[in-house]
C-alpha positions in Angstrom: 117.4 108.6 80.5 114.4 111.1 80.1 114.7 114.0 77.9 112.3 115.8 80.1 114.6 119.2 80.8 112.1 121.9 81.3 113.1 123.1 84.5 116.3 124.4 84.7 118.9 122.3 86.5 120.2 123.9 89.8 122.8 120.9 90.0 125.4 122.9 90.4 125.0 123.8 93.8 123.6 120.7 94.8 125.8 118.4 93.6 128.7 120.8 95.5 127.0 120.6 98.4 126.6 116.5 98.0 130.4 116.2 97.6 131.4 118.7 100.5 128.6 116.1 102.5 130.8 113.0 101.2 134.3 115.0 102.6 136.1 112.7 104.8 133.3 110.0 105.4 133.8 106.7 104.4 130.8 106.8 101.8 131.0 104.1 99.1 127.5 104.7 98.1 124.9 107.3 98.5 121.3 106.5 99.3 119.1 109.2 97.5 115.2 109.9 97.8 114.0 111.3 95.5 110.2 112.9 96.4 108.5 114.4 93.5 109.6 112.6 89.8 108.6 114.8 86.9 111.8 116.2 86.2 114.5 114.2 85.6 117.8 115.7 87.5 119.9 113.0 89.3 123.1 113.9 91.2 126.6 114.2 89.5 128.8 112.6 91.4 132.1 111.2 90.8 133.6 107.6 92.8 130.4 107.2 94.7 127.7 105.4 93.8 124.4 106.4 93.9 121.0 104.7 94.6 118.0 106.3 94.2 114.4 105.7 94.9 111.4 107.7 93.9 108.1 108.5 95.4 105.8 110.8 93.9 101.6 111.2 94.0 99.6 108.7 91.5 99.3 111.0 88.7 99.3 110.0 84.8 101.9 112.9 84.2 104.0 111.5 86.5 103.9 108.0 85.8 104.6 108.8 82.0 107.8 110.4 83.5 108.9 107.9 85.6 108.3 104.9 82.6 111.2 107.4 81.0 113.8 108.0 83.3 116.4 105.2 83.9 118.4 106.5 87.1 115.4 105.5 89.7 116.4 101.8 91.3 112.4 101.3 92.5 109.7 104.2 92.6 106.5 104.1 94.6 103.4 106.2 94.1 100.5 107.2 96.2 99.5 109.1 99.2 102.6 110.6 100.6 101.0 110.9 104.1 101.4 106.9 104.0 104.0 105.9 101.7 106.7 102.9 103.5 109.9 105.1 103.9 112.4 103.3 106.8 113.0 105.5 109.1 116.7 107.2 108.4 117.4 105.1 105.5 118.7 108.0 103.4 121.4 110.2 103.2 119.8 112.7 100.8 116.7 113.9 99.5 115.9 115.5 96.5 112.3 117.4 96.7 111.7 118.9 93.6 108.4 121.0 92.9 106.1 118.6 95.0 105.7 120.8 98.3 103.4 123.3 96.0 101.1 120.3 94.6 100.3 118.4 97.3 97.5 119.0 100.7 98.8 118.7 103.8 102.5 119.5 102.7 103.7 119.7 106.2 102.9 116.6 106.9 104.0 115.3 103.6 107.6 116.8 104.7 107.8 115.5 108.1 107.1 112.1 107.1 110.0 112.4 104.5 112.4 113.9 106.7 111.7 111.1 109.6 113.4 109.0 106.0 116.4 110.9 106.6 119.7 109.7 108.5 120.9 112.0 110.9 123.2 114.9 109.3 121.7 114.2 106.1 120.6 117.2 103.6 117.5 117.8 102.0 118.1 119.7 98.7 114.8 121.3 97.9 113.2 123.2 95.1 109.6 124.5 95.3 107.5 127.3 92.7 106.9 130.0 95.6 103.1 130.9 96.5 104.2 134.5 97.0 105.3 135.2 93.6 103.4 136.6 91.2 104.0 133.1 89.1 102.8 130.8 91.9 99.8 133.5 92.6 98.7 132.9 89.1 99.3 129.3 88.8 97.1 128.9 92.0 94.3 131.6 90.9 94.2 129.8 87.5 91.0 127.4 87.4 91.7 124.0 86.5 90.0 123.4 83.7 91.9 126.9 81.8 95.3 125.2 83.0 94.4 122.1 81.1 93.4 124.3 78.2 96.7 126.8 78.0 99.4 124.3 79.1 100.6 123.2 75.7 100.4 126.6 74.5 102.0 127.8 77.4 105.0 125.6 78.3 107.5 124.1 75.9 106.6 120.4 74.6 107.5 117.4 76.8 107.0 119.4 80.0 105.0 116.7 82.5 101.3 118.4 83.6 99.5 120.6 84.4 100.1 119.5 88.3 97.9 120.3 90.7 98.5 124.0 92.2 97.8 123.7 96.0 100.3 126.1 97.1 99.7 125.9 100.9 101.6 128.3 103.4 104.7 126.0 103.6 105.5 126.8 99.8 107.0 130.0 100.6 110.5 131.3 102.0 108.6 132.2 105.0 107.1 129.1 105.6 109.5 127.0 105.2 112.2 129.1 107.8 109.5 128.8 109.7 109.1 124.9 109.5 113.1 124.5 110.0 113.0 126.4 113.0 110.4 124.5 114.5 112.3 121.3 113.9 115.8 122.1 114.7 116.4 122.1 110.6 119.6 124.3 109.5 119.2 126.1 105.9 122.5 126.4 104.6 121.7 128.0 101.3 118.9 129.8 100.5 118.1 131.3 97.2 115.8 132.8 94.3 115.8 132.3 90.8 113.3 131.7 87.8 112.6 128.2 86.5 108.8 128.5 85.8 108.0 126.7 82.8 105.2 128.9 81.2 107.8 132.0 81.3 109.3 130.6 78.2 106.4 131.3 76.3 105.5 135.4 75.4 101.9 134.9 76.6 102.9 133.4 80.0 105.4 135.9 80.7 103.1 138.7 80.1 100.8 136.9 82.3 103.3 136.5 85.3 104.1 140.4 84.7 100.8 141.4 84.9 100.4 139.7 88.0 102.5 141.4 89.7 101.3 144.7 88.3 97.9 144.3 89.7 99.3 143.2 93.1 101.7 146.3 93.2 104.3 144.0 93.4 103.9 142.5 96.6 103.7 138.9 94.4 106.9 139.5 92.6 107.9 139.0 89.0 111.8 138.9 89.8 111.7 135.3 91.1 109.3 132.2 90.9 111.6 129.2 92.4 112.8 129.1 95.8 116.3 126.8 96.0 117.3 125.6 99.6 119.7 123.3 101.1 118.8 122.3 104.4 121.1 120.0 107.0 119.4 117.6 109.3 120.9 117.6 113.2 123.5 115.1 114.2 122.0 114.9 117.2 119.1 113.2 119.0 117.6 116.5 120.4 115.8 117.9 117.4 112.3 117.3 117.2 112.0 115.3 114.3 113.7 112.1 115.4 
């Protein structure tokens, strides 16, 4: 299995969640999507297996993380607009920091979530645009996050990504998503995670961003952790 750790797990939560899911259904075996691969985090679950199945964009950081890890049954990268998902072949997705990288994101999302079986969850993580750490990761140009990123993160950590950070990377956006699609968050939280915070020069960075926007990008929080519950029923919009 990778050793590729550099985000901090929030599997606690999400592997609760999973097994209060499982409760009382007759699940032998868990079908798991797992959309966006660079850091390695499978579930933790006990008497159930799990099968999981990984798409991702075509991106040499990524597929040097997915020739590592060793819980992914099949993987598949490309255009997520596109990808061949079954329609509500899975009972779980794991999104992990893709929703900030990638254009069209909403699109991106709805096409996973059409993957999803009915009462499913999607257990996402996403760096937030409106925190000072995702406002400097998007200002940054290119070619100085290709420059800073070994100096800046610890070593192994997969990029630099790309920084797209459209509106849907954001608390707002996303409650705002759900609610057009009949989606129900069931946990919604803030932490820190960012990579480049482990490093003195980053950190000053993020802290100075936040200065110079008078803290309406703030420093407190750079990850936004959600666990969102597809409908049972046929009325939502997405299905």
């Amino acid at each position: 299995m990778s050793e590729v750790k550099s985000v901090a797990r929030r599997g606690d939560l999400f592997d609760q969640r999973v097994r209060e899911h499982c409760a009382g259904q007759p699940i032998r075996r868990l079908d798991v999507l797992v959309a966006g691969c660079a850091y390695d985090e499978p579930l933790v679950l006990d008497h159930i297996e799990i099968r999981a199945t990984g798409v991702d964009e075509d991106l040499p950081a990524i597929r040097k993380v997915l020739e590592e890890r060793a819980d992914l049954v099949a993987w598949s990268l490309g255009d997520l607009r596109s990808v061949a998902l079954p329609p509500r072949s899975f009972d779980v997705i794991q999104l992990s920091f893709l929703l900030e990288r990638v254009h069209h994101a909403e699109l991106v999302l709805d096409r996973l979530l059409r993957a999803l079986r009915p009462g499913g969850l999607l257990l996402l993580r996403m760096r937030d645009r409106k925190s000072a750490y995702g406002l400097l990761d998007r200002l940054t140009p290119p070619f100085l996050r290709r420059l800073l990123w070994p100096a800046m993160v610890p070593a192994g950590t997969p990029g630099p990504l790309p920084a797209v950070y459209e509106p849907l990377a954001s608390g707002d956006g996303m409650h705002a998503f759900c609610l057009s699609r009949g989606l129900m968050i069931t946990d919604d939280r803030r932490t820190t995670s960012g990579p480049a915070r482990s490093r003195r020069l980053g950190a000053a960075a993020v802290a100075m961003m936040s200065n110079l926007t008078s803290g309406r990008f703030p420093s407190s929080h750079d990850e936004i952790t959600m666990v969102i519950r597809k409908p049972q029923h046929h009325f939502a919009r997405l299905i």
